[in-house]
N, C-alpha and C positions, 0 to 999 in steps of 0.2 A: 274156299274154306267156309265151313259153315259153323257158327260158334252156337254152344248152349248157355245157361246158364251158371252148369258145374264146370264147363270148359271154361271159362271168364272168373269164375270166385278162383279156382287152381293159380290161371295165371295171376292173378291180383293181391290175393291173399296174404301171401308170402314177403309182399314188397315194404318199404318202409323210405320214405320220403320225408324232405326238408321242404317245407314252402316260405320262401322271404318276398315281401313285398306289402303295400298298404292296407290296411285295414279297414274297411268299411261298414256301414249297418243299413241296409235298406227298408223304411216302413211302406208296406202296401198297404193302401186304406182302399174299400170298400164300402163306398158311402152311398146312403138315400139321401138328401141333400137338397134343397132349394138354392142357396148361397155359400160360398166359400172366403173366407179372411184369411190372411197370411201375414207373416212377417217374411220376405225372402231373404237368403243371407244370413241369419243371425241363431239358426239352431234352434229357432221355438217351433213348436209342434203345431201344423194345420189349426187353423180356431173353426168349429161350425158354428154357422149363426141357427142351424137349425137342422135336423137329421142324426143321424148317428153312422159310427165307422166303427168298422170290425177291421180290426189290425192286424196284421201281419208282418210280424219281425224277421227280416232274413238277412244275410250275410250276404257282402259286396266284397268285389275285387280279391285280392289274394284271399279275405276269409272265406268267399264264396268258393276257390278253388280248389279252399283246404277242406272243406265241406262235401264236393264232389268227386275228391282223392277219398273221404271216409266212406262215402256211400259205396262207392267200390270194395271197399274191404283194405283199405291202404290202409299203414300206420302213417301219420303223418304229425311230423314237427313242424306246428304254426311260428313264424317270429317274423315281426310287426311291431307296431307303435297303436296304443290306444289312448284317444288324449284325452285334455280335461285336466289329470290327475285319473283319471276313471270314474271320475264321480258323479258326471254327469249321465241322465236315463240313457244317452243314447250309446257310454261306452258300457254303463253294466248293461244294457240287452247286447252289446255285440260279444260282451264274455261269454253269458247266458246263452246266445245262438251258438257259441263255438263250444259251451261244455253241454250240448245236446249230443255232443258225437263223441262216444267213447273212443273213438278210435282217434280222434287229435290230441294232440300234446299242446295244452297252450305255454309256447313261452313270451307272449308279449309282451311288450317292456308300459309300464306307466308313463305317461309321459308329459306336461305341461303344454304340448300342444293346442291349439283351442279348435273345441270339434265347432263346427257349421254345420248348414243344410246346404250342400255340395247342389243340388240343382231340384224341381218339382220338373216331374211330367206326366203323362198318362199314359197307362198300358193296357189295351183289350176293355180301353173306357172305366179302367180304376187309377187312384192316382197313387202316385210314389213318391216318396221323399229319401231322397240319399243324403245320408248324414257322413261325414268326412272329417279327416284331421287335417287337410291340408289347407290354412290359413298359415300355417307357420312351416319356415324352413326347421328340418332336422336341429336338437341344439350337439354341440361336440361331444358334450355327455350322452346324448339320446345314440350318437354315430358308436361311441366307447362302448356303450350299454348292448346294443344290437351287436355290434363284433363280437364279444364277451361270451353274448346265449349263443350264438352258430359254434364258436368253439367250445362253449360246454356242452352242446349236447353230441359234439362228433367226440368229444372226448371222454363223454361216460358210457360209450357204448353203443349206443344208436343203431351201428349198424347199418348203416343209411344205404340205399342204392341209387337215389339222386336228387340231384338239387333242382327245384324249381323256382325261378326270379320270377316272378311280377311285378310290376307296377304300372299303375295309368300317366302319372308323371316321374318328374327327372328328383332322383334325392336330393343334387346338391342344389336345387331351386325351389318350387313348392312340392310338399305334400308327396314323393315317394320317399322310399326307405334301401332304394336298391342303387347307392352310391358309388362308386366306380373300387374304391378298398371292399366291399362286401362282395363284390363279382368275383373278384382278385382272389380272396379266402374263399369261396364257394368250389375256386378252380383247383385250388389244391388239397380237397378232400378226396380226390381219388375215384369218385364218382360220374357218370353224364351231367351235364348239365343244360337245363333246357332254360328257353325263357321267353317273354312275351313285354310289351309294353307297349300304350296308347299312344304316348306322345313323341318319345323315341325313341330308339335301339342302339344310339353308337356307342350307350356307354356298356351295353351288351356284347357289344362285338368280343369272341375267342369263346362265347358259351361253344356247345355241342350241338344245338338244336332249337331255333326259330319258327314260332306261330305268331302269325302275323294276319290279319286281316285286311278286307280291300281299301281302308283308309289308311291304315297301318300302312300296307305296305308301299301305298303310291308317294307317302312321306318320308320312307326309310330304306328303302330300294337299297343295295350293297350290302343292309347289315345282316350277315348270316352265320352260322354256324356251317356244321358241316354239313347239316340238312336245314333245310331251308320249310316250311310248308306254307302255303298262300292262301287261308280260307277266303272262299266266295260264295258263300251263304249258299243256298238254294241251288247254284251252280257246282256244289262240289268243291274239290282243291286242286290244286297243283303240290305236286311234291318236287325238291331242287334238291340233288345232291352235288353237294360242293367237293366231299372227299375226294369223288370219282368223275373229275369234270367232263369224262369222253361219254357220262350217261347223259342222255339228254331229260329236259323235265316231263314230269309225269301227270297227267290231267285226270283224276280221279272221279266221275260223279258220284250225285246222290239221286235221293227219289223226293222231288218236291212237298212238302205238308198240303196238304186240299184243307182250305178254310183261314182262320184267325190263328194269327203265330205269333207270339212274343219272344223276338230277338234273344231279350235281355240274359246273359249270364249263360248263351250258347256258347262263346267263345271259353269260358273257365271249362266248362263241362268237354269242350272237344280237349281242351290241353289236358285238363285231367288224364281223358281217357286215350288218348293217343301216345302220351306219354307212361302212360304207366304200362300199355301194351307194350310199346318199345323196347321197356325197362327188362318186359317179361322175359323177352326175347322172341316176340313175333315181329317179322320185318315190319320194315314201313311201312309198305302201299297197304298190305292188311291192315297196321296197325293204324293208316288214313281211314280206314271203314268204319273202323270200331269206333272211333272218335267221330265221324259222321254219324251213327246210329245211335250215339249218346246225345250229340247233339239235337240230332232230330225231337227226341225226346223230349229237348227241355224246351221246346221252341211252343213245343205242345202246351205249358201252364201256362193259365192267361193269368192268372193271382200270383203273387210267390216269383220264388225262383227256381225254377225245376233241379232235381238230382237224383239221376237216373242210378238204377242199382244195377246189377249185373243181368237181373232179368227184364227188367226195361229193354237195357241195350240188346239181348239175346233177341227179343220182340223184333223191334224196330232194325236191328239185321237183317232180319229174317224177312222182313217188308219190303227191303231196297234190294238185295240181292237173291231172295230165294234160299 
């Protein structure tokens, strides 16, 4: 099957999606630099003792997903926890990154959480700082709060044609939002439901459809839906169908990146796009490609966080498969 760019805005366009799960702010700094200071831990911003950094504000973890459901042409319902109160720079820039995209609905809840600097690293030799709410467990208000927006917005109309959980942790411990009651409500809006998470999956189990990466998955092995898929980077995926146990699994490749790749924010970008092919109604194993040629895509920005558009991924099809 060979996809264009008008073939991929049809299938996409149309769609209209719920994403629950953490909310993140990622800074890229781009510095000339002799010396670097830090405080780790504590949410203060890189100190230079000397040089200058050109910033780059992006969206992490579910807001990054919600971002590369827009770039597609999704409508999509964000709902998340933003902490602080919001008042700290690093919860107004993750608004500001999410009211970049006409096409998200933010319902995020405010929330007394206290944001941090979730971890420093380096990417393609610039650094990154991930800023996070998770210091603090969910409060019963924040859980009430989060129930409340998923039923207000399946109840004003929405529309919705499926639910996406994320999270990199567990809600009822640190720092996610996708607590074992939220999956419950997710199940009975009538919809697919797809889902993904870092740290675990069982409290996923009875979704419709698991992305699971090669740490992910060596951690969470049994937790699946009815389709299963096993991203392994550069290797391609496997695809499991559960409904139909007499099929056997499916070993999908890709076409490797030549040169400098940054991982970061591939996995949002394949669930994005795999799911929302799904959604369209193109099988699986195709809709394993599309989400391979999206991901390819982002693996490509060495700044940022990439989010392929529909001609991106038409490109980058067209690359691995002809």
């Amino acid at each position: 099957m060979k996809h264009t760019a008008e073939s991929l805005k049809q299938h996409f366009s149309p769609l209209t999606v719920m994403v629950i799960g953490d909310m993140r702010v990622d800074m890229d700094m781009r510095v000339d630099f002799t010396r670097i200071s830090s405080r780790e831990q504590t949410g203060i911003p890189v100190g230079l003792s000397s040089g200058k950094a050109n910033l780059v504000w992006g969206a992490g973890a579910a807001a990054n997903l919600a971002r590369n459901f827009a770039k597609l042409g999704v409508m999509v319902y964000c709902i998340g926890t933003i902490g602080n109160t919001g008042c700290d720079p690093y919860g107004k820039a993750l608004r500001l990154v999410l009211q970049e995209e006409a096409n998200i609905k933010d319902f995020c809840l405010v929330s007394v959480r206290q944001t941090y600097c979730y971890g420093r690293y380096t990417v393609g030799g610039h650094l990154r700082d991930r800023y996070d709410v998770n210091v603090d467990p969910l409060t019963d208000m924040d859980k009430a709060n989060l129930l409340g927006n998923i039923k207000l917005v399946a109840e004003t109309g929405a529309n919705l044609d499926g639910v996406i959980l994320s999270d990199y942790t567990e809600g009822d411990e640190r720092g996610g939002v996708v607590f074992p009651e939220i999956v419950e409500l997710a199940k009975t809006l009538g919809v697919p439901t797809f889902g993904s998470s870092r740290d675990h999956a069982k409290v996923l189990d009875g979704v419709d459809h698991m992305v699971l990466n090669e740490e992910e998955w060596d951690r969470q092995k049994g937790s699946g839906g009815q389709t299963t898929v096993h991203t392994c980077g550069d290797a391609g995926v496997t695809l499991f169908h559960y409904e139909h146990v007499t099929q056997p699994a499916k070993h999908i490749p890709t076409r490797p990146v030549e040169g400098d790749t940054n991982p970061c924010g591939a996995g949002d970008t394949f669930l994005a796009a795999y799911s929302a092919s799904v959604l369209s109604g193109i099988d699986y194993e195709e809709s394993c490609r599309v989400g391979m040629a999206a991901a390819r895509h982002t693996v490509k920005q060495m700044v940022g966080t990439g989010y392929p558009t529909v001609e991106d991924i038409a490109n980058e099809y067209g690359e691995i498969y002809g």
